[in-house]
C-alpha positions in Angstrom: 86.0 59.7 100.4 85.3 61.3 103.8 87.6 63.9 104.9 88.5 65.2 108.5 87.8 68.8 108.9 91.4 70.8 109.0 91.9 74.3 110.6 94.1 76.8 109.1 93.5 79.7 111.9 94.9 80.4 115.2 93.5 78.8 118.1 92.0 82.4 118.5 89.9 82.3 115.5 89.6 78.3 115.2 86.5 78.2 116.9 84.5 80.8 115.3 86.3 79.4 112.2 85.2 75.9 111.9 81.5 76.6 112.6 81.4 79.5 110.7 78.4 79.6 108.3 78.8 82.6 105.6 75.4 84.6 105.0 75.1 82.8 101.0 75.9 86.0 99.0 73.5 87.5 96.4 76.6 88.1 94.1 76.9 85.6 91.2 80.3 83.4 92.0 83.4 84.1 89.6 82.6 81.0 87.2 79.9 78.6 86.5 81.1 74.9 87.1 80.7 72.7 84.7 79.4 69.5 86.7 81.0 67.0 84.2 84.0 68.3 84.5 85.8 66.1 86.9 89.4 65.2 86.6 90.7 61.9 87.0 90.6 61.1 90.8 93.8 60.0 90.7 95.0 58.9 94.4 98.6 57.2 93.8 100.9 60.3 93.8 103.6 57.8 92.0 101.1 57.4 88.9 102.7 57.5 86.0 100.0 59.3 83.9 100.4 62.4 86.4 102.9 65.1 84.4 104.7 65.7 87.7 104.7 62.1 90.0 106.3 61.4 92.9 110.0 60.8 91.6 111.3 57.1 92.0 111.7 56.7 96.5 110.0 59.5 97.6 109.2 59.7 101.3 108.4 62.8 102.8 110.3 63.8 106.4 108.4 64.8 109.6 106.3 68.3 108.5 107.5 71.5 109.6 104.6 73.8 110.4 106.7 77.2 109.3 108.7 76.2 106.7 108.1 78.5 102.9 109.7 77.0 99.5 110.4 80.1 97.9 109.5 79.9 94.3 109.2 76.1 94.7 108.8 75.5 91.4 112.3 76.2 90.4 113.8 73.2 92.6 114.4 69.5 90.5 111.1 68.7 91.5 108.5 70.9 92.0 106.7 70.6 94.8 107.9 67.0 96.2 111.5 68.5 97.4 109.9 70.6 99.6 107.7 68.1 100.9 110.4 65.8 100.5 111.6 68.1 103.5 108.5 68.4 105.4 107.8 71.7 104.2 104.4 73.0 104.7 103.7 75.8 102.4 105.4 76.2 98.6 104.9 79.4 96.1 104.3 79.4 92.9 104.4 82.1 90.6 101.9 82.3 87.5 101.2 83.7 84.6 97.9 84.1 82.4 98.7 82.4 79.0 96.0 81.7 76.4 93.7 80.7 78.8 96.2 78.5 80.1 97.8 79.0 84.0 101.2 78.6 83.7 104.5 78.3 86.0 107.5 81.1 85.8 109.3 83.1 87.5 109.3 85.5 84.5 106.9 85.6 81.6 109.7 83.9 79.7 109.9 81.1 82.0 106.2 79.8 80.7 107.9 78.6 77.5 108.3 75.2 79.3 104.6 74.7 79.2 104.3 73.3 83.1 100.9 74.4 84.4 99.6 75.4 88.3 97.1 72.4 87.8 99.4 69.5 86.7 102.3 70.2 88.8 100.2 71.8 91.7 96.4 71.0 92.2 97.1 67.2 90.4 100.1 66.2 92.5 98.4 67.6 95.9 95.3 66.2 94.9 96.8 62.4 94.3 98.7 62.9 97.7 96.0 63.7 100.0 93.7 60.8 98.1 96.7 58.5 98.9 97.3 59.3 102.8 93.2 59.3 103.3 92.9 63.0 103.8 96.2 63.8 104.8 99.1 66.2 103.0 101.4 64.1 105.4 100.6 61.2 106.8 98.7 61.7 110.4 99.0 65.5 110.1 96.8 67.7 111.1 98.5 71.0 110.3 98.3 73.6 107.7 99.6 73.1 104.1 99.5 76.3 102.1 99.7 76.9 98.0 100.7 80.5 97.8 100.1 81.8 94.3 101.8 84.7 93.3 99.8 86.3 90.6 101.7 87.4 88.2 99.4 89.3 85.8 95.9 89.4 84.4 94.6 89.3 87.8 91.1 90.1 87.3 91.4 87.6 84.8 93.7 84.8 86.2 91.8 84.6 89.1 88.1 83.0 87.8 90.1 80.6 86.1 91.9 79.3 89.2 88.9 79.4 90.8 87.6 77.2 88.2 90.5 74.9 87.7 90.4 74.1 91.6 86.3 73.5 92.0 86.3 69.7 90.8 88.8 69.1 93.7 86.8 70.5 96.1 87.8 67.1 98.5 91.4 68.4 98.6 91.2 72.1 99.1 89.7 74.9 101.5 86.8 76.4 100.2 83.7 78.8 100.9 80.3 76.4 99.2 77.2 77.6 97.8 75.8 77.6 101.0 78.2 79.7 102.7 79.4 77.1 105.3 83.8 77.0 105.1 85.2 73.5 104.2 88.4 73.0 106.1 90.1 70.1 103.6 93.8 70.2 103.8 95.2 72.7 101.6 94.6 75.9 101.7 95.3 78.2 98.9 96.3 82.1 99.3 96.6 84.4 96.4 99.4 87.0 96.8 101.1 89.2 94.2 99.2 91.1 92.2 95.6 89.9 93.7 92.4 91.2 93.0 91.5 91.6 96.8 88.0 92.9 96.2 87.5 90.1 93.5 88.4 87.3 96.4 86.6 89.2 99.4 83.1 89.2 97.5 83.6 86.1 95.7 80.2 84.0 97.4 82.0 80.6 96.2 85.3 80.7 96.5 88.6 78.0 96.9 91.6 80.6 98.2 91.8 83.8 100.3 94.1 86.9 100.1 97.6 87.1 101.1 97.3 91.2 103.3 99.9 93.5 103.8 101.1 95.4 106.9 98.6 98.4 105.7 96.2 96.3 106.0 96.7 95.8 109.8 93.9 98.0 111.7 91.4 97.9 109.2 88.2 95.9 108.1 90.2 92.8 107.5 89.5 89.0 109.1 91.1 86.1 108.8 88.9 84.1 106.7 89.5 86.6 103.8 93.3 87.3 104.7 94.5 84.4 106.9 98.2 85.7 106.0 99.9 89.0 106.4 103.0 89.3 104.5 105.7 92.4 104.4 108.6 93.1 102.3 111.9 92.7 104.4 113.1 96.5 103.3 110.1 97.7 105.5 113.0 97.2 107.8 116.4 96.7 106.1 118.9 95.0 108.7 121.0 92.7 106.6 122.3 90.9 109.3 125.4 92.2 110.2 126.6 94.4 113.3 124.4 94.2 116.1 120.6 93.6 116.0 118.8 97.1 115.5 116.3 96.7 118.3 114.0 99.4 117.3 113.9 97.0 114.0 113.5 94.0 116.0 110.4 95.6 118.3 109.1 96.7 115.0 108.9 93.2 113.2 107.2 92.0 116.5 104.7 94.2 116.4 103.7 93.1 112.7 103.7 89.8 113.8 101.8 90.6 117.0 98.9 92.5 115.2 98.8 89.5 112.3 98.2 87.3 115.1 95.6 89.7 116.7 92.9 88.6 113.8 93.9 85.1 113.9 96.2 85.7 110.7 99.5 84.0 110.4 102.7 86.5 109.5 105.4 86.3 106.9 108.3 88.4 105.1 109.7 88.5 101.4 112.7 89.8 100.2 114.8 88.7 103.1 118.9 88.3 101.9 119.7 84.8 101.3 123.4 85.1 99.8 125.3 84.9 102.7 125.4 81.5 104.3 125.7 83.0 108.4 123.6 86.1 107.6 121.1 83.9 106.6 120.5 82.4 110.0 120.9 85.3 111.5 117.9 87.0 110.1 116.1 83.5 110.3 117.0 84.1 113.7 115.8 87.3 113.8 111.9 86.4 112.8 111.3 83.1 115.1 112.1 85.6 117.9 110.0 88.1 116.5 106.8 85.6 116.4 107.1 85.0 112.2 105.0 82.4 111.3 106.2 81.9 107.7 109.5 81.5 107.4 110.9 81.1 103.8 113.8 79.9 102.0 114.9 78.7 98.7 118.0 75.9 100.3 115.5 73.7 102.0 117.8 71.5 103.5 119.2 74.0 105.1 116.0 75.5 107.0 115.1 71.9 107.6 118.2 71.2 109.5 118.1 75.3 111.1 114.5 75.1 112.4 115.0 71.2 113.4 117.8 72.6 115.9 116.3 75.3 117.4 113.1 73.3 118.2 111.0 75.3 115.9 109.2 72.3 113.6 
């Protein structure tokens, strides 16, 4: 199946981006494909013999370019409520388990077996078959599978890498000849990431989640296309009057993100309080954040819907 070429980068770094041609490295890449290892191409996300379908009336709502399912895999259904919402990036956190990649938020949450490939890559993978290239229908944009590595990273990694090669029609990707494959969904490792692993990696389906240290140095978008920051880098819980110096601050993150064509995002922000939480939502749309997360999706949905931010 013929896919469209997607962009993940700012308009800045689009251009150079889509055309860009990596020297093939010398290095060897971080696992050797098996060629006859192809999963099913299944393309009905509804198909019954996928572990995590489509649940029964599914329709996804109009995509929202900034919208973050934090720890998406702890909603009803994984994955589908926040597209179900038009959510355009979803985290999941995973651990390395006998070989096998597995979903939690803690180690003791991979005791219900669900894996990164049949409630992530499968699922996605069915979808973007079944809308002829598309995560939504007719969209364009960014979709974004952020995968928190939880441990083993030197490990975990080469056999991510190597679940996601035989669906190299659905996801970003560096080839063997160096040229960058703009497909659909684009997959950034955070957590505990072995940066120098990605960076040097010559064939390679994800890129690095940065950090505001990061900001300055030898760092490019097509290794780190995000920059993410804990929210106690500043602290404001929402309450009282804005602390500019705080708010100037945040903007400048975002500003030097943007600078290398990355897009910007915070963790940690407080989510307990129903009005504080819009208030620091608030807070990073005027700052420039690109990323804005949340685990109520409704609730962004209808916030970001109202202040003309899809």
């Amino acid at each position: 199946m013929a896919l469209n070429r997607r962009t993940f980068l700012t308009a800045a770094a689009a251009t150079a981006a889509s055309a860009a041609t990596l020297a093939p490295a010398s290095a060897s890449p971080l696992f050797e494909r098996d060629e006859s290892d192809t999963p099913r191409l299944l393309d009905d996300p509804f198909d019954a013999r996928l572990k995590n379908p489509a649940p029964e009336g599914w329709a996804p709502k109009s995509p929202l370019a900034r919208a973050h399912a934090h720890n998406d895999y702890l909603h009803a259904h994984p994955l589908w409520d926040a597209l179900a919402q038009g959510f355009c990036s979803v985290e999941a956190d995973v651990w390395f388990e006998g070989g096998a990649i597995l979903l939690g938020h803690t180690r003791l949450g991979t005791a219900s077996g669900r894996s990164l490939e049949e409630f992530y890559v499968k699922p996605l993978a069915a979808l973007v078959r079944s809308n002829g290239g598309h995560v939504f229908p007719g969209y364009d944009g960014p979709f974004q599978l952020l995968i928190d590595i939880k441990d083993q990273g030197e490990k975990q990694l080469p056999a991510i890498e190597k679940l996601l090669a035989p669906y190299s029609d659905v996801f970003w990707h560096v080839d063997r000849c160096g040229t960058v494959v703009e497909n659909p969904v684009r997959v950034v490792y955070t957590g505990g990431r072995p940066y120098d692993l990605i960076k040097d990696n010559p064939v390679r389906f994800g890129s690095a989640d940065g950090h505001k240290g990061d900001l300055g140095g030898e760092i490019s978008s097509l290794d780190m296309p995000l920059i993410s920051e804990d929210w106690e880098t500043w602290g404001w819980q929402g309450f009282g009057e804005r602390p500019e110096d705080q708010f100037r601050s945040l903007k400048e993150f975002s500003d030097g993100a943007h600078a290398i064509g990355a897009r910007s995002r915070l963790w940690g922000v407080p989510e307990f309080l129903p009005k504080r939480r819009e208030i620091l939502w608030q807070m990073q749309l005027d700052a420039g954040i690109d990323v804005v997360g949340a685990d109520d999706l409704a609730e962004l949905r209808a916030f970001l819907l109202e202040r003309g931010a899809a």
